[in-house]
C-alpha positions as CSV (number, residue, x, y, z in Angstrom):
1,X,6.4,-19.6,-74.1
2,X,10.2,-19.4,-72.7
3,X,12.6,-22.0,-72.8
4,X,12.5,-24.2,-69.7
5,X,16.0,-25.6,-69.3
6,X,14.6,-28.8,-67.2
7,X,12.0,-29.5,-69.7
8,X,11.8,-33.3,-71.0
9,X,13.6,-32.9,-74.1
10,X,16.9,-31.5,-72.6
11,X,17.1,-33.3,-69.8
12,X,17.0,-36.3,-72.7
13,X,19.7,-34.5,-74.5
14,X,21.6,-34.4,-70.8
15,X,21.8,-37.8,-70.7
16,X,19.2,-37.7,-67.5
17,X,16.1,-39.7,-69.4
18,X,16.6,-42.6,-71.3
19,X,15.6,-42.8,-75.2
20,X,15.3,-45.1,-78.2
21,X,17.6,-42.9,-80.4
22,X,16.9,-43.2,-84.0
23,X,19.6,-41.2,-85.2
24,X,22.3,-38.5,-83.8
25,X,24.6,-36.2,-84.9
26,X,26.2,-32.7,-84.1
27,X,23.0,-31.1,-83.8
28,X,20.0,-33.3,-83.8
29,X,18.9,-36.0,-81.9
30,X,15.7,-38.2,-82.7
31,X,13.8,-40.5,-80.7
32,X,11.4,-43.2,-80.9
33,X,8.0,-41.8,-79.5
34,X,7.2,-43.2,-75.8
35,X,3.5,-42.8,-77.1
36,X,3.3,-43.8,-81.1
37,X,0.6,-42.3,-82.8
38,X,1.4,-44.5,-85.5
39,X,3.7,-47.3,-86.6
40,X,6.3,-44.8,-87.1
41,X,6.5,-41.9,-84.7
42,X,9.8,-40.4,-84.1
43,X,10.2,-37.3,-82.5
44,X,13.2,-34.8,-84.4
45,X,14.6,-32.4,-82.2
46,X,17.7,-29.7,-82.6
47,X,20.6,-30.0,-79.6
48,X,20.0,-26.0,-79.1
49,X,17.9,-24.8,-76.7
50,X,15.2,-23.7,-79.4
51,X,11.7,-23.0,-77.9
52,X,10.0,-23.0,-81.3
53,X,10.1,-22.7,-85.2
54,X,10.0,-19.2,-85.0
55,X,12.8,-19.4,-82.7
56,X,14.9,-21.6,-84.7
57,X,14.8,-19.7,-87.7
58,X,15.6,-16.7,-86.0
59,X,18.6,-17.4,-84.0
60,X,19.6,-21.2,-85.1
61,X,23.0,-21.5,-87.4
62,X,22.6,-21.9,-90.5
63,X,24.4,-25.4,-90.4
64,X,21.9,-26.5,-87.7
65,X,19.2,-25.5,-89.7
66,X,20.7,-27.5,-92.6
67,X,21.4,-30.8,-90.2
68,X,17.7,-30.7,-88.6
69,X,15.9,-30.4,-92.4
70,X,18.4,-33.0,-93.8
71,X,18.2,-35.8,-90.2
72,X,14.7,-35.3,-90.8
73,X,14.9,-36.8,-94.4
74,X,18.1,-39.3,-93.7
75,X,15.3,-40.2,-90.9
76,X,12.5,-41.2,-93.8
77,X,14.3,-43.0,-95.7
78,X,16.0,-45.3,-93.1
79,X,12.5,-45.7,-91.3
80,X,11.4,-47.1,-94.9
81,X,8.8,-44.5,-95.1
82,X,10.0,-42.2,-97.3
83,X,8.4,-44.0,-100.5
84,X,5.2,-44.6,-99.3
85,X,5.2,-41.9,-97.3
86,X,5.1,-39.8,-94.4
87,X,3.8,-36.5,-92.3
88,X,6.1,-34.0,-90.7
89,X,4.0,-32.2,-87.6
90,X,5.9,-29.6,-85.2
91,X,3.2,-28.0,-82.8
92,X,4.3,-24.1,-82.2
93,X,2.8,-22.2,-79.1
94,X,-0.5,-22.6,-77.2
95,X,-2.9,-22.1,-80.3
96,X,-0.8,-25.0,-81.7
97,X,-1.1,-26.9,-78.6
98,X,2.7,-26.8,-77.9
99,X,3.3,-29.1,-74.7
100,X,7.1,-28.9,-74.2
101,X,9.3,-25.9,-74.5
102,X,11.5,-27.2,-77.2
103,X,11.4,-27.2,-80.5
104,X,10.6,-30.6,-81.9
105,X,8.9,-32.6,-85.2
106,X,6.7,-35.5,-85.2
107,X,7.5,-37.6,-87.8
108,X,4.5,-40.1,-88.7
109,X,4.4,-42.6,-91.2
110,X,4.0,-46.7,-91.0
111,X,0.6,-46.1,-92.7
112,X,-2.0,-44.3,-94.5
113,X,-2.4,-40.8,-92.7
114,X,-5.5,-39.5,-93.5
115,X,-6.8,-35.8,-94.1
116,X,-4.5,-33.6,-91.4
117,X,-7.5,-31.4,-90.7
118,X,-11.0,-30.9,-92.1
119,X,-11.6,-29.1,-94.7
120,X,-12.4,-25.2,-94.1
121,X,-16.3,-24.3,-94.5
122,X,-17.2,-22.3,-97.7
């Protein structure tokens, strides 16, 4: 997967699509989700153009590494989910069912979560 410059997340970060921001800073931005999967569903997303994890860790600073890891937490606690607490989900290339070309985390939470996936036959 490249990095599509006019994909939904940075045309947010443009200014060009409107967002219920959560929390901002030098090199994050997060976002209410316009779809909630639950009652807390914020989306967690670095101001590079980052197509993926693998991406990120590769080429990202080392202080935006830092300020996306510690957002993600600041973002927890503030949401009040951080006690009870919460999942953190970033979906990496087509096996991972990926749907935008930035890197991004889901951050769930608001309620019990459940199992995350079934259980592996023995």
């Amino acid at each position: 997967m490249t990095y599509d410059p006019n994909n939904i997340f940075a045309r947010i970060l443009r200014g060009e699509i409107p967002c219920k921001k959560v929390y901002e800073d030098a090199h994050v931005l997060a976002f209410h989700d316009i779809n909630p999967q639950t009652p807390v569903h914020v989306l967690v997303i670095p101001k590079g153009a980052y197509v993926s994890f693998d991406d990120f860790s590769a080429k990202a600073s080392d202080a935006e590494i830092a300020a996306w890891i510690r957002a993600t937490g600041k973002i927890a606690r503030d949401l009040g989910v951080a006690e009870s607490g919460y999942r953190v989900l970033s979906n990496i290339g087509s096996d991972g069912h990926q749907e935008v070309p930035h890197l991004h985390m889901h951050l769930f939470g608001g309620k019990p979560l459940g199992r995350m996936i079934k259980p592996a036959d023995k």
